[in-house]
C-alpha positions as CSV (number, residue, x, y, z in Angstrom):
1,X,111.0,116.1,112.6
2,X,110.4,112.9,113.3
3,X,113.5,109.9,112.8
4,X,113.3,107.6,110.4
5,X,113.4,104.9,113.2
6,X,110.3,106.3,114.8
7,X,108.6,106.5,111.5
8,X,109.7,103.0,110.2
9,X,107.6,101.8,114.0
10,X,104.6,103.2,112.8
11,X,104.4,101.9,109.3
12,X,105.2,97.5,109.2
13,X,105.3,96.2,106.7
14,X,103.2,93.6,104.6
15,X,105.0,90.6,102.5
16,X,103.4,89.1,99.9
17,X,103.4,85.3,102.3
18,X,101.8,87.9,104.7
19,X,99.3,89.3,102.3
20,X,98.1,86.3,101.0
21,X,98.0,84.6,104.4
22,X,95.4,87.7,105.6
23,X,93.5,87.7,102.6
24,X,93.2,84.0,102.8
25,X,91.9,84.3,106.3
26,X,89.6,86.4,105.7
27,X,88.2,84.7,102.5
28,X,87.8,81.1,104.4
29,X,90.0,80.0,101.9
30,X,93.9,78.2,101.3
31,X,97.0,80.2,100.9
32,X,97.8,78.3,97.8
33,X,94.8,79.7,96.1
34,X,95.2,82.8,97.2
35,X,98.8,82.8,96.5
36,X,97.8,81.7,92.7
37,X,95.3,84.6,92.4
38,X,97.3,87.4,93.3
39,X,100.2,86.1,91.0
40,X,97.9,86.2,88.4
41,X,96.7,89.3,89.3
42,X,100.3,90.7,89.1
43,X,101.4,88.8,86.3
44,X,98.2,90.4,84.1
45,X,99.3,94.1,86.1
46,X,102.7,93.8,84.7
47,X,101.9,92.8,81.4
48,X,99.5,95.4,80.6
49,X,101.9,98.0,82.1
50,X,104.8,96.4,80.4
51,X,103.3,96.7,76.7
52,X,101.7,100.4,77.6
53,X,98.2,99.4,78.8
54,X,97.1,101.7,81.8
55,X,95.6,99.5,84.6
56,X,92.7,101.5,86.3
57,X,91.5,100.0,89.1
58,X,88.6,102.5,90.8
59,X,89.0,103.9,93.8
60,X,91.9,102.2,94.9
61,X,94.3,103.5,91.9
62,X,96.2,103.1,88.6
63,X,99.0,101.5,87.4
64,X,100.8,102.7,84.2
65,X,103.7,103.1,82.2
66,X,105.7,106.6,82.1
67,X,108.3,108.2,79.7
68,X,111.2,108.9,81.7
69,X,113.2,111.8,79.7
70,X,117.0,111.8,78.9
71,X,119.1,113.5,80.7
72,X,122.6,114.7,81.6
73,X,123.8,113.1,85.1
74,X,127.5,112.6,86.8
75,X,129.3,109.2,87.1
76,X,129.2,108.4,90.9
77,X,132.9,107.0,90.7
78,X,133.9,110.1,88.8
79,X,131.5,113.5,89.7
80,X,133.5,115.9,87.0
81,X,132.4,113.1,84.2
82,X,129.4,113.9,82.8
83,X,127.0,111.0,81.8
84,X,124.4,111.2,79.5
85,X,120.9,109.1,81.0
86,X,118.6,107.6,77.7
87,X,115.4,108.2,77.9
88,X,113.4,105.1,78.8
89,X,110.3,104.0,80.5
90,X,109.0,103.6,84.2
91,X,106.1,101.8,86.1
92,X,104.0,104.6,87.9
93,X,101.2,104.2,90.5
94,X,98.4,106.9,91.0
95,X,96.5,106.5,94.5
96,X,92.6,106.8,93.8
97,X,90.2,108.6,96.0
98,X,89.1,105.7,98.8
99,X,92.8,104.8,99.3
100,X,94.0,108.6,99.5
101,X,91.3,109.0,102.2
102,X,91.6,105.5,104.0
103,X,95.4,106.4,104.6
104,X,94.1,110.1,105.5
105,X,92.6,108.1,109.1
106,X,94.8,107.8,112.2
């Protein structure tokens, strides 16, 4: 079993400055409009999501809005009292086909 330090290595992570800077790059364009496009992008994601509007975006996934059922937990500060959770909505992400198989490669 591997540690999470080792597994941490193998997977960096991405920022958003990061993000934009490499699509940037590769577009021959500025950050800045960059930076704009993807908040938009975002900003439209969450919105949809937000009122219930599944985001489908092929091959590379969707983004949607799921019921999360009530349930009975524990109080952390108090494991004996019992706590009853609402029901209440969550954002989800699906993976589409090219991104389950581009993260299949080594």
């Amino acid at each position: 079993m591997m540690s999470k330090k080792s597994i941490k290595d193998k997977n960096p992570v991405v920022n958003k400055s990061s993000l934009v800077k490499r699509v940037a790059e590769k577009l021959d364009t500025t950050n800045k409009q960059v930076n704009e496009t993807l908040n938009a992008v975002l900003d439209e994601i969450t919105e949809c999501v937000s009122e219930g509007v599944s985001v489908r975006l092929v091959g590379f996934g969707t983004f949607e809005r799921r019921l999360r059922r009530g349930r009975q937990g524990h109080n952390p500060r108090d494991p004996k009292e019992k706590v009853y959770i609402p029901a209440h909505y969550v954002p989800s992400f699906k993976a589409g086909k090219n991104l389950k198989e581009a993260t299949k490669k080594e």
